[in-house]
Backbone as a ProteinNet text record, in pm:
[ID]
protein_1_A
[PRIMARY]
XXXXXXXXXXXXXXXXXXXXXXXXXXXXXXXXXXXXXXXXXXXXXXXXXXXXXXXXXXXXXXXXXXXXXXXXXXXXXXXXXXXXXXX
[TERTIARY]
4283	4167.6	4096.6	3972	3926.1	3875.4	3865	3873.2	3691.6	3688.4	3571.6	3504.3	3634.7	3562.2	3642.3	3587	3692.7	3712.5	3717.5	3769.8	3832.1	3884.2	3917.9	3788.3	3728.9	3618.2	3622.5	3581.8	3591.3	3480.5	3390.6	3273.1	3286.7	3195.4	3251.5	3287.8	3280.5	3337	3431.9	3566.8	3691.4	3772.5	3783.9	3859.6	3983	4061.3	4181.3	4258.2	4160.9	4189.9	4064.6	4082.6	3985.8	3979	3883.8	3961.6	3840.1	3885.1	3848.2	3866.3	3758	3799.3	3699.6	3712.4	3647.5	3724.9	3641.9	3659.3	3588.2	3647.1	3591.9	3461.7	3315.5	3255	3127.8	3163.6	3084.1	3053.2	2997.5	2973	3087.6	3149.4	3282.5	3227.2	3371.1	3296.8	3388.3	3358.3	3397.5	3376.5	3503.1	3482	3618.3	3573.7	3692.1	3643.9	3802.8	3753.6	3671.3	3622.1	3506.1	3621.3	3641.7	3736.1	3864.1	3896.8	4014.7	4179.4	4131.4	4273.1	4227.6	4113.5	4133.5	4176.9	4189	4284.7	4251	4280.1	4266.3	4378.7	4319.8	4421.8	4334.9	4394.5	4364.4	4504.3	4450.1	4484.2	4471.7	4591.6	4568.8	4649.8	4564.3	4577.8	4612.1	4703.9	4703.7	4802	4718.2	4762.2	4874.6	4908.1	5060.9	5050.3	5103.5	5119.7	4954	4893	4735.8	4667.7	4786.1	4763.4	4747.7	4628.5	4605.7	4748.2	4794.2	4922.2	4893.5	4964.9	4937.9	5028.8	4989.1	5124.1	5122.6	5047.2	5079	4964.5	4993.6	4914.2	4924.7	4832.1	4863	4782.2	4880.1	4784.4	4843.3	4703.5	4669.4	4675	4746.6	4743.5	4796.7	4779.6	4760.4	4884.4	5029.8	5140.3	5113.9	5224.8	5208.6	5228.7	5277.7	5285.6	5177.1	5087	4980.6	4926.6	5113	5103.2	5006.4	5008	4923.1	5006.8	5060.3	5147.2	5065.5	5105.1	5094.8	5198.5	5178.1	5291.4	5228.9	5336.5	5335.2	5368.4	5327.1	5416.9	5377.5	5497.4	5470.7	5456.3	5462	5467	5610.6	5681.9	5799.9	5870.1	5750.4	5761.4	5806.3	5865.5	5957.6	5807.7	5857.1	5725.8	5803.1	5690.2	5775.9	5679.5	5739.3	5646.6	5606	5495.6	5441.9	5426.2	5388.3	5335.2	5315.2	5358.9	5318.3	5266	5177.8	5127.3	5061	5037.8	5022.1	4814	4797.2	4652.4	4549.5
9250.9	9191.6	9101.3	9142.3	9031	8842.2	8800.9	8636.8	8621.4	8514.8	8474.3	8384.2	8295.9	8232.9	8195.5	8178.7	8169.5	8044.4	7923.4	7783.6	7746.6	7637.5	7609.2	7485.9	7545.2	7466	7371.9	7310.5	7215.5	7135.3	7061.3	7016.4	6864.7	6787	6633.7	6548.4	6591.9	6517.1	6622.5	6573.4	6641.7	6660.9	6775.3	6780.3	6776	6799.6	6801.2	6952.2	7063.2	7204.6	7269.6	7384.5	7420.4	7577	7614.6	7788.4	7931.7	7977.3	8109.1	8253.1	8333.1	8437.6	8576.9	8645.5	8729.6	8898.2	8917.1	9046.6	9192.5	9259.5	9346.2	9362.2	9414.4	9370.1	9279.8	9245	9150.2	9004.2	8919.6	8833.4	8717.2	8630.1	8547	8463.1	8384.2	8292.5	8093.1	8009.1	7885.7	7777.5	7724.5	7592.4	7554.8	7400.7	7339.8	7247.6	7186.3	7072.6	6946.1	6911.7	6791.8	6641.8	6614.2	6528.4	6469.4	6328.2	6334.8	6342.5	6375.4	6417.9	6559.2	6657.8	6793.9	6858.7	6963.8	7106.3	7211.3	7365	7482.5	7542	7693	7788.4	7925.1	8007.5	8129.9	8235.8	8333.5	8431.8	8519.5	8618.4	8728.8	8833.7	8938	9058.2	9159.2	9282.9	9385.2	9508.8	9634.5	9760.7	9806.8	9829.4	9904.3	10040.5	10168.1	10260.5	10320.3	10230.8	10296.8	10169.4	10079.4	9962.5	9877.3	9772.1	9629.9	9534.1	9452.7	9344.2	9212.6	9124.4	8996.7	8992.4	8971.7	8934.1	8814.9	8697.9	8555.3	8454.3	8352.7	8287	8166.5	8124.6	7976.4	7902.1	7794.3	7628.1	7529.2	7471.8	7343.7	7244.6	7144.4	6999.4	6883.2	6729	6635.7	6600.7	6529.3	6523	6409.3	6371.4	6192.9	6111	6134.7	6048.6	6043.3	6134	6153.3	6280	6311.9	6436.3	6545.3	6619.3	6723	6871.6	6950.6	7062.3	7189	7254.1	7425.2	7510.8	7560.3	7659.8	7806.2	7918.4	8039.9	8055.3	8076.6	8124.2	8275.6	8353	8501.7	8546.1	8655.9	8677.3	8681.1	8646.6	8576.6	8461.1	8368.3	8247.3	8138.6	8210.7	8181.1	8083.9	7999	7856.2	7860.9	7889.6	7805.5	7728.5	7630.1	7523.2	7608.5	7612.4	7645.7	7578.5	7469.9	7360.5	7229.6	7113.7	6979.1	6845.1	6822.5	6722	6634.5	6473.3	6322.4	6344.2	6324.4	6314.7	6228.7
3539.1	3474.3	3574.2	3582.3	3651.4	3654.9	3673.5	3674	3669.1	3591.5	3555.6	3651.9	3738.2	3788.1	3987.2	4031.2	4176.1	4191.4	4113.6	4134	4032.4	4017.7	3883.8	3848.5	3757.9	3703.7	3604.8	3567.9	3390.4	3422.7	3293.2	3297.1	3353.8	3348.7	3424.3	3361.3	3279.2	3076.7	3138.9	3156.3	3161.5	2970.1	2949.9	2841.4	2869.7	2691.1	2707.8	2746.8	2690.7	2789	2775.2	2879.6	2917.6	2888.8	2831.3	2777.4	2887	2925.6	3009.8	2961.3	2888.4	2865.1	2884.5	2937	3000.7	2924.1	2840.1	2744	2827.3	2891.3	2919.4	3043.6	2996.8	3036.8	2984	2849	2797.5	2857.5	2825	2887.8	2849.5	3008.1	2996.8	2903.9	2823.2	2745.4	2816.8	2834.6	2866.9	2795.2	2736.3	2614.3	2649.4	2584.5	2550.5	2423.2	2425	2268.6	2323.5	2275	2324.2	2283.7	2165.9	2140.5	2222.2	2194	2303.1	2182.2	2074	2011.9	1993.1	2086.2	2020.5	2097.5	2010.9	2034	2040.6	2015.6	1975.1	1949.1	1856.8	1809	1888.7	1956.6	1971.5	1899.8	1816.9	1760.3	1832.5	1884.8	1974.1	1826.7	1840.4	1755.5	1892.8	1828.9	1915.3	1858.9	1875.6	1826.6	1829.9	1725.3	1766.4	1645.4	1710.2	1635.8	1565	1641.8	1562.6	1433	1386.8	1299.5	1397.3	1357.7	1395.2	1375.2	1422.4	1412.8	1474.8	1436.6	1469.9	1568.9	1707.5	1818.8	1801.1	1807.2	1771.3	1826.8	1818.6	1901.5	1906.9	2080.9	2146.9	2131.6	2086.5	2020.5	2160.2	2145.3	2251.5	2138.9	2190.4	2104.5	2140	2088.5	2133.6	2058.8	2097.1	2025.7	1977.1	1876.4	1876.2	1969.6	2046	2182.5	2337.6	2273.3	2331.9	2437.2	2505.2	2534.1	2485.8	2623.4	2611.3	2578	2446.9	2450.5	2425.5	2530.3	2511.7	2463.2	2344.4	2294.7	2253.1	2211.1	2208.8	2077.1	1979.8	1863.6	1818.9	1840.5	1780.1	1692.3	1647	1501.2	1363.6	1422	1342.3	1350.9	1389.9	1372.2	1503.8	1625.6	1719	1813.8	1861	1945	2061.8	2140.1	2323.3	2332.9	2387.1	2460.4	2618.3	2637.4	2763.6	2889.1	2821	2937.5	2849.9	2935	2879.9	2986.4	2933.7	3032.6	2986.2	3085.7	3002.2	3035.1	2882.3	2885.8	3036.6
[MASK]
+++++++++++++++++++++++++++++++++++++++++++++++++++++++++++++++++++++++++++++++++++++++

């Protein structure tokens, strides 16, 4: 897949993440949460057997302790933490 961008970019208002996604050949799309307690959910769907399925999906969020957590949750419930880092 190709890369949207050849640096690592983010606006000068630094968020808390930064999202990159480049579908094909439609046009890339670049956001983040504007807030400093926000987050996101991306939902990844994907085919199996010819049916649509939920493979799962990764939430960005602000813990109570202020941390920054990236996790994975699949479709039977199972969470990895991905990545964590201090705001």
């Amino acid at each position: 897949m190709r890369k949207i961008y050849t640096e690592d970019i983010m606006p000068r208002n630094v968020r808390n993440f930064w999202l990159e996604i480049d579908v094909g050949n439609k046009t890339p799309v670049a956001t983040g949460p504007v807030r400093a307690d926000g987050g996101f959910c991306l939902r990844v769907l994907q085919r199996h057997r010819g049916k649509v399925t939920k493979a799962g999906h990764i939430v960005g969020s602000v813990d109570e302790s202020g941390k920054l957590v990236l996790t994975w949750e699949n479709d039977r419930g199972d969470e990895i933490v991905l990545n964590e880092t201090e705001r």
